[in-house]
N, C-alpha and C positions, 0 to 999 in steps of 0.2 A: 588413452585419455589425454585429453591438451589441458591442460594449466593454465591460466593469465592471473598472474597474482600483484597485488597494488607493490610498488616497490616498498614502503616501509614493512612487511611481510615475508621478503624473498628470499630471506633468512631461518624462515619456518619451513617452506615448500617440501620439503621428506615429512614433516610434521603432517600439514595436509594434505599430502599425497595420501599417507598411510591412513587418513580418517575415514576420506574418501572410500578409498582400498575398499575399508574394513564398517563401510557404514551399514550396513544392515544389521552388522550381529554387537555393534558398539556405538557409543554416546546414549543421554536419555531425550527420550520421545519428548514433545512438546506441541501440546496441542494432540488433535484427536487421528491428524494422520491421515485422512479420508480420500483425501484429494493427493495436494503434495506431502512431503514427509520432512516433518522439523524435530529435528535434532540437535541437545546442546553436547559441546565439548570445549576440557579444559586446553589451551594454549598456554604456557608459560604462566602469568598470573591474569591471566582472562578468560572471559568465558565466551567462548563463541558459537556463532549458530550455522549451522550449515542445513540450507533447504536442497532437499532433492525433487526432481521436478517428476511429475507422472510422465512415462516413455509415453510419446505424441502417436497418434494415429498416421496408417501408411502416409499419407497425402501433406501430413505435416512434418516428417521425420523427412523426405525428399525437398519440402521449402527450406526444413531449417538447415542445411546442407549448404541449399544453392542461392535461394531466394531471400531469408530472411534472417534474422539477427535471432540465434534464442531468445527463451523465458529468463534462460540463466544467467546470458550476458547483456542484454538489457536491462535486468536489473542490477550487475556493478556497474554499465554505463553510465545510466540514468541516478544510480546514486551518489557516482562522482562528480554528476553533473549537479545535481542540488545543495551537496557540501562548498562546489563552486559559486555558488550562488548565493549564499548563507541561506541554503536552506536545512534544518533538521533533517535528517537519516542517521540509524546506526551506521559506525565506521565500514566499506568495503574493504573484503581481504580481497577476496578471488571468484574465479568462478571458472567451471571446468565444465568440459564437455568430451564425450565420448560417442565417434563417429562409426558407423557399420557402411557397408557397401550399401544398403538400404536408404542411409540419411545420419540422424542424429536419432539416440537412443538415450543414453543416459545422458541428465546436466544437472548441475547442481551450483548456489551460488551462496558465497561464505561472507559473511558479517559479523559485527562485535555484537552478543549479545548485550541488549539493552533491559535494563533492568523498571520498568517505570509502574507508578500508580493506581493508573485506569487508562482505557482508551475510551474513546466518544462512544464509544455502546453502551459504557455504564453512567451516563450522563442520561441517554435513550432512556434505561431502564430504571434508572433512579434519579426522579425528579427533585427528592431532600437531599442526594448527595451532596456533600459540604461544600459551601461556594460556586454551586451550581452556574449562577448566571452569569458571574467574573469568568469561570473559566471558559463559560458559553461564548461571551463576549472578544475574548484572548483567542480562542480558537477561530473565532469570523476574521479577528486582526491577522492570524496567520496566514487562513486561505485566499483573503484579498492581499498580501503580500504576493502569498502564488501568481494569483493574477497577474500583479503588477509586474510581476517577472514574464509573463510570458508561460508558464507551466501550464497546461491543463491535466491533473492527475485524473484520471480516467476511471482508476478504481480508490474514488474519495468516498469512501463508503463507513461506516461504524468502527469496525474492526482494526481499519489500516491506518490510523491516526494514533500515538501512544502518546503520552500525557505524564510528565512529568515535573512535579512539585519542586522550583527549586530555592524559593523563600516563602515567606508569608503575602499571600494573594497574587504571588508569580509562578505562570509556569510555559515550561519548552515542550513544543510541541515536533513530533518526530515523524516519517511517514514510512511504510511499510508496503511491502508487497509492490514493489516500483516498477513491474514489464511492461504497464502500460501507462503511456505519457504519451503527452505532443506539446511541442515547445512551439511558441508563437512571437512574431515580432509583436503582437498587441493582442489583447482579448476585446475583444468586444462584448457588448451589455449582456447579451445574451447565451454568449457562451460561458459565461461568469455564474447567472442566475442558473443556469442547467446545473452546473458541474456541482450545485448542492442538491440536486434529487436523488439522492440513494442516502440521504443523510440517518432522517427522520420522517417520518412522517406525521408527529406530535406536531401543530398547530401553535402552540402556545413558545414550542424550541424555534420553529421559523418567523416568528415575530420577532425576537429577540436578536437574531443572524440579522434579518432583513434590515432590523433597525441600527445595529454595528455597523453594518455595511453600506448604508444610504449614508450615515455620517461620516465615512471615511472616504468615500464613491460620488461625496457631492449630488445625489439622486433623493429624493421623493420616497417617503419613506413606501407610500402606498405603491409605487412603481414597482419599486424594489421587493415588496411583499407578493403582490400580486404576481411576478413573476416567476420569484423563487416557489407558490405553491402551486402555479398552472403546473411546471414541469416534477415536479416531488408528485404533486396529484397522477399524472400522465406516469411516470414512471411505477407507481404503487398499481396503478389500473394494470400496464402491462406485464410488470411481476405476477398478479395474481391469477392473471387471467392465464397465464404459463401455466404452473402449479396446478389449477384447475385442468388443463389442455392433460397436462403429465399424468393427473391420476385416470382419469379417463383412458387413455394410452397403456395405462400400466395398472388396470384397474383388475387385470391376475391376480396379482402379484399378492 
């Protein structure tokens, strides 16, 4: 097992070796587990989260080896990189990986757990949620900040956004799940308008974006609308038509 742990942490590393060691049969679960595997654990007076990542298939356990950067170390990369940036993420400790003659088998990557509110999926789900369109508004000011940096987060999706209240009608917005990114010297229009299609598909939530973001983006609020729901449209068509494909395929089962 290889170790890269952030230097304010390295004073822990027998700490998180041993969690690592001992994760299957220790820390509590979090989340449902299905995919990858979240587990919290106490460090000293914090609490932190350790993901372990699903063992990759033969063809990607030989790239992550030779060819490619893990899940698990792309995402402390990527999150050192957006703390650089002032952007939101829980704190990185480390992230480990564990190599066979095969490729890469186990990886796992360690952060502070964050404690927050809601994430943008209970915004989705609950349209009376309190201060609903402030927070709607503060979160278009966040991802046109991404923007403006240059970020494209790739999995800007419902879930990966955490939301946290830190006065009366302020709040910090954090991002999650970081393996996939591309940093830009500039975004262009329409790489910007995409990168909200997995948001919502509620009509009424991309009025509101559209219109935060033509005022901030200097654009046409109609431009800017129109945009943002040709690709959320486009992306909803080919999610579904998946799901359909899938049961059909798996219509055993």
């Amino acid at each position: 097992m290889q170790i890269n742990i952030h230097p304010n942490f390295l004073k822990n590393k027998s700490s998180l070796l041993t969690m690592i060691e001992n994760f299957d049969t220790s820390g509590v679960l979090f989340g449902d587990g299905k995919r990858n595997k979240i587990k919290l654990f106490d460090l000293e007076d914090k609490t932190i989260n350790i993901k372990s990542f699903k063992i990759p298939n033969i063809v990607n356990q030989v790239a992550y080896k030779y060819f490619r950067k893990s899940k698990a170390r792309r995402s402390y990369e990527y999150a050192n990189k957006l703390l650089e940036n002032g952007i939101g993420t829980p704190q990185p400790i480390a992230y480990a990986e564990n190599f066979k003659l095969s490729g890469l088998e186990k990886s796992f990557y360690i952060s502070e757990h964050l404690q927050a509110e809601l994430t943008f999926r209970e915004l989705v789900q609950n349209p009376d949620y309190p201060d609903h369109e402030n927070i709607l508004r503060q979160f278009t000011k966040f991802t046109f900040d991404l923007h403006e940096k240059g970020i494209e987060f790739l999995d800007h999706s419902p879930g990966n956004t955490l939301i946290k209240k830190i006065a009366e009608g302020k709040y910090n917005f954090y991002l999650v799940d970081l393996n996939r990114m591309n940093f830009h010297d500039d975004m262009d229009f329409d790489s910007r308008m995409k990168n909200f299609n997995r948001l919502t598909p509620k009509i009424e939530m991309l009025a509101v974006m559209s219109d935060e973001y033509a005022k901030l983006y200097n654009k046409e609020y109609e431009e800017v609308f129109s945009k943002i729901c040709f690709y959320t449209n486009d992306f909803q068509f080919k999610f579904h038509r998946k799901i359909e494909q899938k049961k059909k395929l798996l219509f055993w089962r």
